[in-house]
N, C-alpha and C positions, 0 to 999 in steps of 0.2 A: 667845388666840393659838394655843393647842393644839388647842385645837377647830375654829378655822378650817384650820387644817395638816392637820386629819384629816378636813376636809369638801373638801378641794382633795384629798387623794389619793384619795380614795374617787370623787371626780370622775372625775378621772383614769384610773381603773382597766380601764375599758372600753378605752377609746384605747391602752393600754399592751400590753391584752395582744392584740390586733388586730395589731400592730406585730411580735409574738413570733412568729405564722401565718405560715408559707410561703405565696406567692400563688396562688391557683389556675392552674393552665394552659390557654395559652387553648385556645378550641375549635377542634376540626379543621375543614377549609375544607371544603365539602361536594363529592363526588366530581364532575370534570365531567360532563356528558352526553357520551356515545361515541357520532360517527355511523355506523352500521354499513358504508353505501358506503365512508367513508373506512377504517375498521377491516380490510374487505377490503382495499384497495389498496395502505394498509400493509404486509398479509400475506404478498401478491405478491411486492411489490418484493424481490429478494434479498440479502440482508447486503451492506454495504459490507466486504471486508478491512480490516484492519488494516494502515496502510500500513506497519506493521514489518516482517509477515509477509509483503512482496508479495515476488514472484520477481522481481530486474532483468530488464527486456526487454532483449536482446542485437542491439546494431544489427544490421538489413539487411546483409550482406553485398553490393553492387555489383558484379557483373562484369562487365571487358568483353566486350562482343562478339568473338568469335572470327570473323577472316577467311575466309570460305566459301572452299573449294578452288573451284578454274575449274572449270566445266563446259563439257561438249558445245553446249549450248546456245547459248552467250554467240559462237559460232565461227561467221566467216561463209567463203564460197566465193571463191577468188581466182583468176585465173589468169597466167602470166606469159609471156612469148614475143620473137622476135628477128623473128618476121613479119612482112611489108608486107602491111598490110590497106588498101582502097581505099574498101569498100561501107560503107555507115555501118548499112547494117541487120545486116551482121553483130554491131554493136557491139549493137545492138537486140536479137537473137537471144539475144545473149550475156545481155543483164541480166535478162530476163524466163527465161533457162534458172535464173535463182538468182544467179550472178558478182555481188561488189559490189566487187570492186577489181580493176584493169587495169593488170599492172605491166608495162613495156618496155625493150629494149634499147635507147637513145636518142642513141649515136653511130655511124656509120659501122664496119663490124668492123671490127676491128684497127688502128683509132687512136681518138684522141681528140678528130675534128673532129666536131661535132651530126650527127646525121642528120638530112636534107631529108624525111622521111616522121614524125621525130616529133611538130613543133605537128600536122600533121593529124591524125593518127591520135590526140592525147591531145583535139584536140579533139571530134571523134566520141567515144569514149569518152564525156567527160563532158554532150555534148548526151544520147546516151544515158542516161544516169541513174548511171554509175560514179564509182568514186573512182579517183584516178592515181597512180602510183610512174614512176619511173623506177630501172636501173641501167647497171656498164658490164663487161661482161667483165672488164676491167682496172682493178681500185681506183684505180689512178693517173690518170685519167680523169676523175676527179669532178667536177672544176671543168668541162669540156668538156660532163659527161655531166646537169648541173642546167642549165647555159646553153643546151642544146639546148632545152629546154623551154620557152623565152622567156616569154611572157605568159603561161604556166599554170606554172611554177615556185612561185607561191605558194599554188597549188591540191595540189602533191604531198602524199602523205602522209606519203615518205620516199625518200632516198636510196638504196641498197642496197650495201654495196660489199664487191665477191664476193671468198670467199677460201676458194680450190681452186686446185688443182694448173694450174701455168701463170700462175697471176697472183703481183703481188708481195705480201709479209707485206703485212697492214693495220697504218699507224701511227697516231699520236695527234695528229698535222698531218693526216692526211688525214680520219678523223672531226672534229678542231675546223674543219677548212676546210668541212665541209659545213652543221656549224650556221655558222660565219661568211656559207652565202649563203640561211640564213634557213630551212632544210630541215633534217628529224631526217634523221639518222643511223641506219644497221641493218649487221649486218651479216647479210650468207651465207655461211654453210659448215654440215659434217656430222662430227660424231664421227670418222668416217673420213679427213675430207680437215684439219679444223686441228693435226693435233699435226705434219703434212706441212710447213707451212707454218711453223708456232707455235709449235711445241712445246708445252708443257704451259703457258704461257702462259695467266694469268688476267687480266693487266693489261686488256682490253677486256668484263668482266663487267658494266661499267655500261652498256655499249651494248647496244639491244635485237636480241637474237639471231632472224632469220631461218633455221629451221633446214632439212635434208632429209633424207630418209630414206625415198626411195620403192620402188612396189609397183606391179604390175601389177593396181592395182583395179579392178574394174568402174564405169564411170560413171554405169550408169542406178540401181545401188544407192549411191553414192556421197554421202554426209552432211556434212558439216562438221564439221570436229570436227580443233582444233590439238594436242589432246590425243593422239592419235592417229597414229602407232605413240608407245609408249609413249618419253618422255623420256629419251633418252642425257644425264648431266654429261660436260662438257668447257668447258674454258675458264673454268671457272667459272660456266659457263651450265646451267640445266637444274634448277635447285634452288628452293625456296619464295620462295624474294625474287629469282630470276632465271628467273624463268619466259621460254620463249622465248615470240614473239608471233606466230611463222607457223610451219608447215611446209610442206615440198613433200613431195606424197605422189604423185605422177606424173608420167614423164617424155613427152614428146612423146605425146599425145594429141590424135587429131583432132575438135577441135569447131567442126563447120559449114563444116569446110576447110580450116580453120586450124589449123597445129601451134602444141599449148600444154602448157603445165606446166601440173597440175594442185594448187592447194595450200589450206589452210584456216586462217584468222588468228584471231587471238581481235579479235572485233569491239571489244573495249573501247579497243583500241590506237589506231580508226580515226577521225580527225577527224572 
């Protein structure tokens, strides 16, 4: 029994101590093949950051556009008058000299019945190629001084209603009666003539101001240009959000025969 006990461990012995060995480690994987093109192009390409390290991008700031000042440019040629014009080529004369707006006296002077010469003469004008206004001497007038206009009333660009020495204050009935018969509103006066009438008066700042403030300018240099003489405040007119929309910049000038005021609007105003 002792002898087979020592022929079994001697068996054994091999197996035993094989078990006692640390395993070999295996072997390294054999290096890949490097293609050189791609090794280049790896080379190239530049480090990714570290998105820890990125710098926050800082939104776009947006701004808006800022409102361009008027210019000279934008300013067409008007003229306005109390004349009986008969020739329709005068009106002809008149639109091909540069004029794109034909503003008139449109009732009888010194009341408030239509004048029998205005459907004619607004209608020449506009076979001519102009645009039409009508006013009245007298603010108080207005209803008389748009009904004159019968069939071209809805062609006007604007009412005008004058306020200078001699006429009544302009009130807030007589601009809404003028949009009441479907016609803007404007008015006319000059630094010099509303505080006569107004006093310091801003209550009519929403209405657009036809201004004057004329000069003995020469006509054959004479440009367009509403900017021009420079912008008197009054009334609360004359400032960045109340820009006026015409001036008169001469008085009775004869074009082609006809006594006219000389004036320059900002064409944006003009339908």
């Amino acid at each position: 029994m002792l002898q087979i006990n020592l022929v079994a461990a001697l068996a054994a012995l091999p197996l035993l101590l094989s078990l006692g060995t640390a395993p070999a480690s295996a072997p390294a994987p054999a290096p890949a093949s490097v293609n050189p093109a791609a090794a280049n192009q790896a080379a190239a390409k530049p480090a990714l950051p570290n998105p820890a390290q990125q710098i926050p991008v800082q939104e776009a700031k947006v701004q808006s556009k800022k409102a361009l000042p008027p210019t000279a440019s934008s300013s067409v040629k008007v003229v306005d008058t109390t004349a009986a014009i008969t020739d329709p080529a005068w009106f002809k004369k008149t639109y091909d000299a540069g004029i794109r707006l034909y503003v008139m006296h449109s009732t009888a002077w010194g009341t408030c019945e239509p004048w029998y010469r205005t459907q004619p003469q607004l209608k020449m004008a506009l076979d001519a190629g102009l645009k039409i206004a009508v006013y009245t001497r007298d603010a108080s007038c207005w209803q008389g001084g748009i009904s004159a206009a019968g069939p071209y009333a809805a062609q006007l660009q604007f009412f005008a209603l004058d306020v200078e020495p001699g006429s009544p204050p302009v009130t807030r009935d007589m601009v809404e009666g003028v949009r009441s018969m479907g016609v803007r509103p404007v008015i006319y006066s000059g630094s010099g003539m509303w505080p006569d009438l107004m006093g310091n008066s801003t209550a009519f700042a929403d209405v657009p101001l036809w201004d004057t403030n004329t000069s003995n300018l020469t006509y054959s240099t004479w440009t367009a240009d509403y900017l021009a003489p420079a912008p008197v405040q009054y009334g609360g007119w004359n400032t960045a959000a109340t820009m006026r929309i015409g001036i008169q910049q001469k008085f009775e000038h004869s074009l082609n025969g006809v006594p006219v005021d000389l004036n320059s609007f900002d064409a944006a105003f003009l339908k």
